[in-house]
C-alpha positions in Angstrom: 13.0 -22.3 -5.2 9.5 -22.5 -6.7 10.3 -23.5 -10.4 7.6 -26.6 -10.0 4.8 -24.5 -9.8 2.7 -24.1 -12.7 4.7 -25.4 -15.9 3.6 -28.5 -16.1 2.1 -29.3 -19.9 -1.8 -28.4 -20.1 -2.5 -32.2 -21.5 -0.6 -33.6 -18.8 -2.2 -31.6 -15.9 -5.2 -31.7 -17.5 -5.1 -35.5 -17.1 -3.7 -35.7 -13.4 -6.2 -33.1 -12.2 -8.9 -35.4 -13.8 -7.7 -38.4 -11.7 -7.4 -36.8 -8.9 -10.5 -35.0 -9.1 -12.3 -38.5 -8.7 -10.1 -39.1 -5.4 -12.5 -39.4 -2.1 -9.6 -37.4 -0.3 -11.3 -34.2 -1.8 -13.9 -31.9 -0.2 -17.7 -31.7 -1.0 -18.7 -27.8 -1.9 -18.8 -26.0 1.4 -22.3 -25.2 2.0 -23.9 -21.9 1.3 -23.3 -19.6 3.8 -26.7 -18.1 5.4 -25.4 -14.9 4.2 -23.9 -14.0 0.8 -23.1 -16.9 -0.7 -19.8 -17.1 -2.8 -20.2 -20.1 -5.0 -16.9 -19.6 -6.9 -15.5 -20.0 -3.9 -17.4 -22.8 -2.3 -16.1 -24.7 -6.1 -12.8 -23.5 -4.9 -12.7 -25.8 -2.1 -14.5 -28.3 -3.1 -12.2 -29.0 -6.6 -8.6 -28.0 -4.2 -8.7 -28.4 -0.7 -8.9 -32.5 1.2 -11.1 -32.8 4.3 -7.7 -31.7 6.7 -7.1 -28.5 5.0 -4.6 -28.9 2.6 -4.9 -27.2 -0.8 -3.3 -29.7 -3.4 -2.5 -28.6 -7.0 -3.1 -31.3 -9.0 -1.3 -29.9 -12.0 1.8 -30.8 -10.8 3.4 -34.5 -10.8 4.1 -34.5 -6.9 0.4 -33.2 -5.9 2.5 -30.7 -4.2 1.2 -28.7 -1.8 2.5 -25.0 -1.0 2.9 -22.8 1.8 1.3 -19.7 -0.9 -1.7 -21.8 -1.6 -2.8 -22.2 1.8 -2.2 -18.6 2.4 -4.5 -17.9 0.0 -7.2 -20.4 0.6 -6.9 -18.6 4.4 -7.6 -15.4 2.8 -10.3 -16.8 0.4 -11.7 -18.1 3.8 -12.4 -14.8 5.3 -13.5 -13.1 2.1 -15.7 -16.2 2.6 -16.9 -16.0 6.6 -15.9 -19.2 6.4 -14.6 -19.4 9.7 -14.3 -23.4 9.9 -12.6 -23.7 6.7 -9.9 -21.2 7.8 -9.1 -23.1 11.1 -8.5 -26.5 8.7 -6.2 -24.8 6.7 -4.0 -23.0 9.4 -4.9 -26.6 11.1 -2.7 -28.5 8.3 -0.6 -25.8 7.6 1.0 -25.6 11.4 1.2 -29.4 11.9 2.5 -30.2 8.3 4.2 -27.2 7.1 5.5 -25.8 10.5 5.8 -29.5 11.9 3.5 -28.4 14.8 5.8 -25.5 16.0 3.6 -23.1 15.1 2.2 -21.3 18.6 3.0 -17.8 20.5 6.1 -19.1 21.5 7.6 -21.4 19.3 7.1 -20.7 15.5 8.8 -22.3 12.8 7.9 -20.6 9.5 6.3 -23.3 7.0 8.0 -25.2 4.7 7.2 -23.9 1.0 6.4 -27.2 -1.0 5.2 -30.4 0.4 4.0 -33.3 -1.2 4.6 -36.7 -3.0 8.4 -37.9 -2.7 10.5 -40.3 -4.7 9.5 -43.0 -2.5 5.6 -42.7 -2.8 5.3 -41.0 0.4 4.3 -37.5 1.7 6.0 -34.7 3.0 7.7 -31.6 3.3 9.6 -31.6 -0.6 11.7 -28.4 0.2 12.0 -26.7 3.8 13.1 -23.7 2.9 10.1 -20.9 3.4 8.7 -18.5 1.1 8.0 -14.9 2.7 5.0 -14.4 0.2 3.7 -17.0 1.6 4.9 -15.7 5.0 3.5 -12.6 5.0 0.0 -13.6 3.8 -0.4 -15.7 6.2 0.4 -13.1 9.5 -2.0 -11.0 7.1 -4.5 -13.9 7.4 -4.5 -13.9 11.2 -4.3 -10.6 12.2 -7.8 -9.9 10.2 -9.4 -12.7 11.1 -8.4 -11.5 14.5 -10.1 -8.7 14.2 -12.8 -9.5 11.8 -14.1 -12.5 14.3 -13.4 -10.5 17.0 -11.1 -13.5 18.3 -8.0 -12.6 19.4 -6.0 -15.8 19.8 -5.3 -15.7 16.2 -2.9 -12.2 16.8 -0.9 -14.3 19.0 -0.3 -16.5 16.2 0.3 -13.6 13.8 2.8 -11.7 16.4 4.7 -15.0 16.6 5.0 -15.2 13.0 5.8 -11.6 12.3 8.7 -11.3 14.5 10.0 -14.5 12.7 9.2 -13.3 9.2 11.6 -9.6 10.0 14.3 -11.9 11.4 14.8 -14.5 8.7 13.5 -12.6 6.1 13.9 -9.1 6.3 17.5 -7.6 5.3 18.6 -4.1 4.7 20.9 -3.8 1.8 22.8 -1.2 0.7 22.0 1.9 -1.0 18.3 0.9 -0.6 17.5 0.1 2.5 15.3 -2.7 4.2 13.8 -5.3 1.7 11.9 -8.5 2.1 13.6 -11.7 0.7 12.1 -14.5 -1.2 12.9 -16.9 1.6 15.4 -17.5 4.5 17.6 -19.3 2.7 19.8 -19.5 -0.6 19.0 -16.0 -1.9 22.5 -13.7 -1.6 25.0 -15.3 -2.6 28.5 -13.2 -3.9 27.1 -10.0 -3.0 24.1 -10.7 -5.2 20.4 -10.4 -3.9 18.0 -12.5 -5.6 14.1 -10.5 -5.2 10.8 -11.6 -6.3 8.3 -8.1 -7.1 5.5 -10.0 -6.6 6.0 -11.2 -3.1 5.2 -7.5 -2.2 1.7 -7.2 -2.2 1.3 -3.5 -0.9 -1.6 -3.5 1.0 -0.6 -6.5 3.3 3.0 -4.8 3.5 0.8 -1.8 4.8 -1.6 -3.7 7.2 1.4 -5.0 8.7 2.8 -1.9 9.1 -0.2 -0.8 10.9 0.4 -3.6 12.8 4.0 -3.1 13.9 4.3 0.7 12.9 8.1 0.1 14.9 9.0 -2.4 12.1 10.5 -2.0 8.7 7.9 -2.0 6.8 6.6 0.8 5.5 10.4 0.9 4.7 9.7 -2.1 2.6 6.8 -0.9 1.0 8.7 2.1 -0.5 11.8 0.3 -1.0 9.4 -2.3 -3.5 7.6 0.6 -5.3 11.2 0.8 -6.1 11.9 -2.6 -7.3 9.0 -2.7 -9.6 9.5 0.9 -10.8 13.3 0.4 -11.5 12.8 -3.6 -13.0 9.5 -2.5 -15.2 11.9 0.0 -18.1 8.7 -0.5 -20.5 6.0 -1.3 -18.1 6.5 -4.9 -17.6 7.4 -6.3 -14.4 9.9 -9.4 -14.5 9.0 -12.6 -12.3 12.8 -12.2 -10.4 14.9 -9.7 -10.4 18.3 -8.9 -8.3 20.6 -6.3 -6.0 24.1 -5.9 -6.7 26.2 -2.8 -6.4 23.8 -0.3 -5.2 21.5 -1.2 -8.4 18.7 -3.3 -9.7 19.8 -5.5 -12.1 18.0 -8.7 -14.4 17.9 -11.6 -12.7 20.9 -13.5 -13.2 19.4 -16.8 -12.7 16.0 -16.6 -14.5 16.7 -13.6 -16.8 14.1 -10.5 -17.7 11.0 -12.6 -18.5 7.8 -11.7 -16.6 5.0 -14.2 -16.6 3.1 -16.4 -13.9 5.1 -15.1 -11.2 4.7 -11.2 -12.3 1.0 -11.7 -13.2 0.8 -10.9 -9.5 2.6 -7.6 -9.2 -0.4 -6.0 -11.6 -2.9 -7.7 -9.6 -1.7 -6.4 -6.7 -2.1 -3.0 -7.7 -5.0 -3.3 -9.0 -5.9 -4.3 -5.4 -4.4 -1.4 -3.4 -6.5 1.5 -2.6 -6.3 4.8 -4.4 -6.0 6.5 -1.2 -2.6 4.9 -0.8 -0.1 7.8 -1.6 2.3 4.9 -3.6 -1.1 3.4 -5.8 -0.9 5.6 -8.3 2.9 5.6 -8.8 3.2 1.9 -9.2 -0.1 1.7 -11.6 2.2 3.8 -13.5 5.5 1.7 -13.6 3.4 -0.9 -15.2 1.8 0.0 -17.3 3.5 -1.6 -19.9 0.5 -4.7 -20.1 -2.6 -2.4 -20.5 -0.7 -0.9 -23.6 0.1 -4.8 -24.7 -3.7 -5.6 -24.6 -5.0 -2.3 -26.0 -2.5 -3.3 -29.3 -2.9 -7.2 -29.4 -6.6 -8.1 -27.4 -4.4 -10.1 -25.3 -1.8 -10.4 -22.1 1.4 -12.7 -23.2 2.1 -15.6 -21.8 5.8 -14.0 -21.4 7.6 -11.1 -22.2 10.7 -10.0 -22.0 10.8 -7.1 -19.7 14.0 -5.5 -21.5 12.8 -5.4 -24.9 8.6 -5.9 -24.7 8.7 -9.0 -27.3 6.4 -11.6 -25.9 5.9 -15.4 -26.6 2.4 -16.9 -26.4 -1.4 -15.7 -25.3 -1.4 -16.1 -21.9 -3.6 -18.5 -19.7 -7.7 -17.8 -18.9 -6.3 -17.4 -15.5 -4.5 -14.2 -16.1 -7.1 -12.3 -17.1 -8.5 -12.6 -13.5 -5.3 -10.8 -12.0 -5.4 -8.2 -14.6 -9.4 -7.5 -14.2 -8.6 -5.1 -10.4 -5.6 -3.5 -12.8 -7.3 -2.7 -15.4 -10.1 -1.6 -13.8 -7.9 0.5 -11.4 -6.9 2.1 -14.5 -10.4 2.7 -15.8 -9.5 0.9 -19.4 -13.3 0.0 -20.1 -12.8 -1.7 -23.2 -10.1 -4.4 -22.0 -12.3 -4.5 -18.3 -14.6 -5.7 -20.6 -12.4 -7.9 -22.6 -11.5 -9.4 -19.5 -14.8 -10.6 -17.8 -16.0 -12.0 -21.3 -12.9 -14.3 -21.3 -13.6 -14.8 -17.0 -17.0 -16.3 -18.2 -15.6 -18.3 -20.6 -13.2 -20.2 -18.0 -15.8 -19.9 -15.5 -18.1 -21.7 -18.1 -15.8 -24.0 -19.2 -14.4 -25.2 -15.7 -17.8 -25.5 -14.0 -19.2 -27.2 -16.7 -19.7 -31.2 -15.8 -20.2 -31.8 -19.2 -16.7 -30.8 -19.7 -14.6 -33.0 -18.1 -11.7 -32.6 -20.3 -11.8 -29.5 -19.1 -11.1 -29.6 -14.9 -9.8 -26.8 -12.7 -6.4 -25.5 -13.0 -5.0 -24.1 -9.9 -3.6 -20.8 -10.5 -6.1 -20.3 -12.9 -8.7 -20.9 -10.0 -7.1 -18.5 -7.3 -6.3 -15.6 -9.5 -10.3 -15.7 -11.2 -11.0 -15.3 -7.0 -8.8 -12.6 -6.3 -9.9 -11.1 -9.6 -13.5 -11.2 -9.6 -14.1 -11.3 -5.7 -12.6 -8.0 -6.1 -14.8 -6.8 -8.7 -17.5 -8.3 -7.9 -17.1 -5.9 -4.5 -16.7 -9.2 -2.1 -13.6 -7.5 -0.4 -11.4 -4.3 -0.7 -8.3 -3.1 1.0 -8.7 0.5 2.9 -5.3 2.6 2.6 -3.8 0.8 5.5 -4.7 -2.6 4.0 -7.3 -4.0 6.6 -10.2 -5.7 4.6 -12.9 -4.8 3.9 -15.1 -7.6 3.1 -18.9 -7.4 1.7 -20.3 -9.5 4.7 -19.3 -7.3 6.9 -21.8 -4.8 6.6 -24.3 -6.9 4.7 -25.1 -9.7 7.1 -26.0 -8.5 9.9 -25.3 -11.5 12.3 -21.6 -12.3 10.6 -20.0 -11.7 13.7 -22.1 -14.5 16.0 -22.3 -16.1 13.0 -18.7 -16.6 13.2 
């Protein structure tokens, strides 16, 4: 469902991200906040997200839009306080991705991948929903529910919710309840097709805090589970499947692990030591801390069956792998990672580089990364956030 995302060749994305870069469409830099500025993230927006909200990636050949990067811009948003960014992006994302039936009583989940068609114009590419997507979104609202004491935005989340555990949400046997990539196109012949890193834990266990009825701290076990039983030598695969009571390898996209499965160690890195399941699944992969300690480097791809790896992996993964490595308490590769983070922080920011632009995924997982490390935001052990501005500005709240 998602195979656009992120393959397209470094020359040629580097040269469509440089076009579009000079489009007027684009952003200025948010200004600073009065309180704790985040100028990573204010670049963020200013490089990725148009004046309506929408994030575009620019690295691929339809200027595609998705469903997971608004989610994450959302996030980014409240790490942020950047209350009128946020209400853009859910702006665009209900009237585009939802086609405006997005509300307390009439949700339509948001179409994964919009952008440039065929005939030059734009729109939803692919209607099919991503629950990773899904999920961080309902995460989105509920905290900024809570954190801007506004709670219009839980109506939005409930709504959401209940359509994520119907569409979404199956229980399959021999394991239990699990969360599918999407609603659609996923089990076919009595195969389950599963993605590990569309299981963040600590938004699965925010939302089970949310709905503590709902399946999911079911589906929080159930994906220790997953990665634990898919990672043989550490490595967790991008996809991976159900059949027959077991996990098996993917049948469509085989064992490699790469930009999707950069995720799974980022998120937990991300989850809080508290959380009874952190240490456990720090454990199950820990397979890429032993690959840098050996080589200086995370692969571009490995092959989660037999460890051999093809290529040095992109800038940007070194930002997912900075909370997991620090979670882990590896100071020589914590420190191997934030001297490559300043080189692509360098680098990008740099205008005298303009051969050199923004890559997308490269962009969002440096701000997970090193918003995290940088002590911008935590998640407690039931997965509310935590972020810095909460406590240190002491008007954030009116503010907002």
């Amino acid at each position: 469902m998602r195979a656009l995302r992120y393959r397209a060749p470094r020359a040629a994305a580097r040269l469509m991200i440089a076009l579009a870069l000079a489009a007027p469409a684009i952003a200025h830099a948010a200004p600073p906040a009065a309180c704790d500025d985040w100028s990573a993230y204010r670049q963020f927006i200013a490089h990725f997200m148009q004046q309506d909200g929408r994030i575009v990636d620019f690295s691929t050949a339809v200027q595609q839009t998705t469903s997971e990067g608004q989610s994450y811009a959302m996030f980014f948003a409240l790490v942020a306080n950047d209350r009128a960014t946020f209400d853009r992006l859910l702006g665009w994302t209900r009237a585009n991705l939802s086609g405006g039936r997005f509300d307390a009583d009439d949700v339509t989940l948001p179409a994964w991948q919009w952008g440039r068609k065929p005939d030059g114009s734009y729109g939803v590419l692919d209607a099919n929903a991503a629950s990773d997507a899904d999920v961080w979104i309902a995460y989105d609202l509920f905290e900024a529910a809570r954190l801007w004491r506004a709670p219009s935005y839980a109506k939005f989340a409930w709504a959401l919710v209940t359509q994520i555990e119907k569409q979404e949400v199956v229980t399959l046997a021999g394991l239990g309840p699990m969360l599918l990539p999407g609603p659609h196109g996923f089990q076919t012949n009595g195969t389950t097709r599963l993605n590990p890193s569309y299981l963040p834990l600590p938004v699965l266990r925010a939302l089970a805090a949310e709905a503590p009825s709902a399946p999911w701290t079911s589906v929080a076990q159930n994906a220790y589970t997953l990665v634990k039983s898919t990672a043989p030598l550490g490595f967790s695969p991008d996809w991976a499947a159900w059949r027959d009571g077991r996990f098996i390898v993917d049948p469509k996209n085989g064992d490699v692990g790469s930009y999707d499965a950069i995720r799974v160690y980022l998120w937990a890195g991300l989850t809080d030591a508290a959380d009874p399941l952190a240490k456990p699944w720090l454990d199950a992969i820990g397979g890429m801390r032993e690959r840098i300690a050996q080589t200086g480097v995370p692969p571009e791809r490995v092959a989660t069956t037999t460890g051999a790896a093809q290529g040095e992996a992109p800038l940007g993964f070194w930002g997912a792998l900075l909370p997991y490595l620090r979670a882990l308490n590896d100071t020589r590769a914590v420190n191997l990672a934030q001297t490559h983070l300043a080189a692509l922080d360098t680098t990008q920011h740099n205008a005298a580089a303009p051969d050199h632009p923004p890559v997308y995924y490269d962009e969002v997982l440096m701000l997970f990364g090193t918003g995290a490390a940088d002590g911008r935001y935590r998640f407690d052990a039931t997965g509310r956030l935590a972020p810095r501005w909460e406590n240190l500005c002491p008007s954030a709240h009116a503010r907002s």
